[in-house]
C-alpha positions in Angstrom: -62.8 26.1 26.2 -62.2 28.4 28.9 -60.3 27.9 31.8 -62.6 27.5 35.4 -60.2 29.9 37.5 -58.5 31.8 34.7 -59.5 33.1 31.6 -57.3 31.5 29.4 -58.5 30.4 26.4 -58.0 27.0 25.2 -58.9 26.4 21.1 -59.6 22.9 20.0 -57.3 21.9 22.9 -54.5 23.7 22.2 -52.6 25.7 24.8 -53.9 29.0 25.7 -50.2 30.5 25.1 -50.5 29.4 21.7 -53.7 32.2 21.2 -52.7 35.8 20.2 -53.7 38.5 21.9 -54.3 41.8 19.9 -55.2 45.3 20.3 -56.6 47.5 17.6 -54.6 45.4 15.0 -51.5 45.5 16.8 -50.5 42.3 18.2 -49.8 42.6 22.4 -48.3 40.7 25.3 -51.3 39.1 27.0 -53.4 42.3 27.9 -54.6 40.4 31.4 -53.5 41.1 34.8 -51.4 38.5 36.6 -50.9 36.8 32.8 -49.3 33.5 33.0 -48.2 32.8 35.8 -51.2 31.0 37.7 -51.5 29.5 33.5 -49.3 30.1 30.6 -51.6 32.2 28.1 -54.0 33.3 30.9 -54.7 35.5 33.6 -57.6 37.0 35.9 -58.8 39.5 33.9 -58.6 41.4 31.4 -57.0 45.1 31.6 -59.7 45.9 28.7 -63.2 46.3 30.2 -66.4 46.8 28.8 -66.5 50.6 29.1 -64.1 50.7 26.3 -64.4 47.7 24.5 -66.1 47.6 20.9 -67.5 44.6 19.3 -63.8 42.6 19.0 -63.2 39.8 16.5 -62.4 36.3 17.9 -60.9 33.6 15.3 -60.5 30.2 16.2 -58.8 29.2 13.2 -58.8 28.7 9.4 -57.1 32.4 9.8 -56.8 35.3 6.8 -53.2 35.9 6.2 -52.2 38.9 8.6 -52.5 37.2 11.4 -48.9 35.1 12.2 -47.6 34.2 15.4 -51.1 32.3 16.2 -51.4 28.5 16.4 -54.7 28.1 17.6 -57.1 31.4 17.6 -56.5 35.3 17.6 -58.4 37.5 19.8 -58.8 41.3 18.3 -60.1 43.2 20.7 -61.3 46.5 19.6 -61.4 50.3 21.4 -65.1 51.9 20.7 -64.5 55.5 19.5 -65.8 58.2 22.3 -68.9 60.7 22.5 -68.4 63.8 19.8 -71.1 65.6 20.7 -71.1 65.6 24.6 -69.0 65.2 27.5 -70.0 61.6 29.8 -68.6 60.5 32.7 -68.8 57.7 35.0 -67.4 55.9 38.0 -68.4 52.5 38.9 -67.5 50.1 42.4 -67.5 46.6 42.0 -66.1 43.3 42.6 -63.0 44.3 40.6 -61.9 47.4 41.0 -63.0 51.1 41.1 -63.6 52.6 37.7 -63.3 56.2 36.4 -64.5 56.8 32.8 -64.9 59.6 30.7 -65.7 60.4 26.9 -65.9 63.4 24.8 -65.1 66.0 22.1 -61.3 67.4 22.0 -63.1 70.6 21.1 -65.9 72.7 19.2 -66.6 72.5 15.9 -64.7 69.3 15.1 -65.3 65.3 15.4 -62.6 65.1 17.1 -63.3 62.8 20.5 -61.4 61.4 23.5 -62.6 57.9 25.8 -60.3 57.4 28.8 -60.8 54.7 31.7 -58.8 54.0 35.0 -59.5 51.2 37.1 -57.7 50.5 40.8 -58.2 47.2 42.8 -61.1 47.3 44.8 -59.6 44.6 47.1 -56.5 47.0 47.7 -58.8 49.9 48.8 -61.1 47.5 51.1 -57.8 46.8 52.3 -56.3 49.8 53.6 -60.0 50.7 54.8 -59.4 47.6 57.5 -63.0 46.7 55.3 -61.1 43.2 54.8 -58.5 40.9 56.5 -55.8 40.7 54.1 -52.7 41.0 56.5 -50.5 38.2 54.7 -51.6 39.3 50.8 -51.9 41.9 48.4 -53.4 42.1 45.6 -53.1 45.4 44.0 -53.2 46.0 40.6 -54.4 49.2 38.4 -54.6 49.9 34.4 -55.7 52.9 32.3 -56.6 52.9 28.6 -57.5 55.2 26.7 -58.3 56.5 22.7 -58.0 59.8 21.1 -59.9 59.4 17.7 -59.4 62.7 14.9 -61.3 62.6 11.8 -60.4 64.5 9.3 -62.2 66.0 5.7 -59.2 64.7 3.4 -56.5 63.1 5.2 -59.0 60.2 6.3 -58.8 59.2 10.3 -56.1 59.0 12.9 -56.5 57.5 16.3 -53.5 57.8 19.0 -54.5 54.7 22.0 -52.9 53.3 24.8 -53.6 50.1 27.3 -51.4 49.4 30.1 -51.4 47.8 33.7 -49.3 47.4 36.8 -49.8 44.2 39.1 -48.0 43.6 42.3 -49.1 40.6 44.0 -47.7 39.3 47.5 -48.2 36.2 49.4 -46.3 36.5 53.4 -45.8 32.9 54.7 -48.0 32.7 57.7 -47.4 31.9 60.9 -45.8 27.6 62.1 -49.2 27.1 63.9 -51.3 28.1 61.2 -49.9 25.4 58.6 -52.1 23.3 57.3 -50.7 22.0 54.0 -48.0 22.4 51.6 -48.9 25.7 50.4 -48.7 27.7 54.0 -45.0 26.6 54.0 -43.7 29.2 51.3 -44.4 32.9 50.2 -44.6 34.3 46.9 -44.7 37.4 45.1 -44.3 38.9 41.5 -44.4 42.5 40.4 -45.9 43.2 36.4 -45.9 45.3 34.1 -47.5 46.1 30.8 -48.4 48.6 28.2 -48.8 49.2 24.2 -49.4 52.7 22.7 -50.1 53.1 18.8 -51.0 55.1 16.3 -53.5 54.2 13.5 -55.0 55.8 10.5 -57.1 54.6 7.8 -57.9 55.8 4.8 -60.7 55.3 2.3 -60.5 55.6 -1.3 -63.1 57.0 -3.6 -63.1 53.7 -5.1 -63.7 52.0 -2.1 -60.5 50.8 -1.1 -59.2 51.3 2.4 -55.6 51.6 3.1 -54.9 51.0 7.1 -52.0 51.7 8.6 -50.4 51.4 12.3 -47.1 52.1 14.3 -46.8 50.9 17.9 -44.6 50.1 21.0 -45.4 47.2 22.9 -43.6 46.1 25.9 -44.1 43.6 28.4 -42.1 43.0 32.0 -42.3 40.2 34.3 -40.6 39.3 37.9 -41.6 37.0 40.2 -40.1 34.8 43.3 -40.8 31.9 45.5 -39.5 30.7 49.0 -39.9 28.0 50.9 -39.9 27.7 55.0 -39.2 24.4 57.5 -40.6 24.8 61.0 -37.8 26.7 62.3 -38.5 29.5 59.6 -35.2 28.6 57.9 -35.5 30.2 54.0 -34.6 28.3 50.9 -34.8 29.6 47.2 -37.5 28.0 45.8 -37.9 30.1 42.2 -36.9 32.9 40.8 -37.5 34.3 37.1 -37.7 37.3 35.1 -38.9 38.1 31.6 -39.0 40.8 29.6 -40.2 42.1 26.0 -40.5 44.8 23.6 -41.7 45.4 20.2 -41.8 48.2 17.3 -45.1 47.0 15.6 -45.2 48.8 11.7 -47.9 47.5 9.4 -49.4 49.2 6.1 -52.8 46.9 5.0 -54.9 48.1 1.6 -58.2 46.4 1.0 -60.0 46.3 -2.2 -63.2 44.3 -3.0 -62.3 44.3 -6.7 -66.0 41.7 -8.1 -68.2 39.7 -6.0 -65.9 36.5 -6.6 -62.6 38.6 -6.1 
């Protein structure tokens, strides 16, 4: 089930915190911008779009064993590897934001290949072109991701990637004869930010084992405030929170598909 103004994800009617969020392998803080504060365990949207995104894996439950720290589901969203014979690029306007994408080789001769993406509110530039009337709110938020993968002949494959975003989000209280309900009475604001940066390689055996191995940082920083107004203006404290996390993520994984029945 999936939230009707959100995108959190709600498995067999558990809370949406309870999913976890993951990126290559690596579990993440919630990858999505303005995450958990209009719902705990969702947010708009995703800082992953579909200009990088692979075919990701989405569990909702009866879990294999590597995945902990999940009570109802585990999202795995997965970065596609870029163009390693020729240089694309794109840029894209739309509802969301203003894209800039581009994919190629890291150089001649080699497999070697780069996919990078930057996306900036599209709301914050329509702004500040006076295109719309957003006087009393911002909504400006960016992210860039981004995959470096480097085959090599004996070693097997490395891949360097990186996700992050920045959200600032600000709500003025507008003016005594413009109240119409509860909500015109207070402003708001919170500033986020977010990021994870790993690198993976994998390594197949001539028996057909792989061996997979990761080491990332993942951090995660939220601050946010709300106050509230009588009709003389008068301020009172209404919230105020911060939270912050960071992680060293190290994990070595060897598959083997030994018979058909083990």
């Amino acid at each position: 089930f999936r939230s009707r103004d959100t995108n959190g994800i709600s498995i067999h009617g558990n809370s949406p915190q309870m999913l976890q969020w993951r990126v290559e392998g690596v579990e993440v803080p919630n990858p999505n911008h303005f995450a958990d504060i209009t719902e705990a365990g969702g947010g708009v949207f995703t800082s992953l779009n579909g200009t990088v995104l692979a075919n990701s894996d989405f569990l909702t439950g009866a879990m294999p064993a590597e995945f902990g720290n999940a009570l109802s589901g585990a999202f795995d969203m997965k970065m596609r590897v870029g163009n390693n014979t020729k240089y694309e690029h794109a840029v894209q306007v739309g509802t969301l934001g203003v894209d800039f994408a581009s994919e190629g080789p890291l150089g001649k001769n080699t497999k070697a290949s780069y996919l990078v993406n930057y996306r900036y509110s599209f709301l914050e530039i329509a702004k500040k072109l006076h295109a719309i009337n957003m006087e009393k709110e911002t909504l400006d938020y960016q992210d860039l991701s981004f995959k470096l993968n480097m085959p090599t002949t004996k070693a097997g494959t490395f891949a360097v990637w990186f996700t992050g975003l920045i959200d600032n989000y600000e709500n003025e209280v507008p003016d005594v004869s413009d109240w119409e309900t509860l909500w015109d009475m207070n402003d708001s604001w919170s500033r986020q930010r977010n990021c994870a940066v790993g690198l993976n390689h994998t390594y197949r055996f001539k028996n057909g084992g792989t061996l997979h191995s990761s080491v990332a940082y993942t951090g995660a920083y939220t601050r946010l405030a709300m106050n509230n107004y009588d009709e003389q203006m008068t301020q009172t404290p209404g919230a105020d929170g911060r939270n912050a996390q960071w992680n060293v993520v190290i994990s070595t994984q060897h598959q083997l598909k030994l018979s058909s029945h083990l």
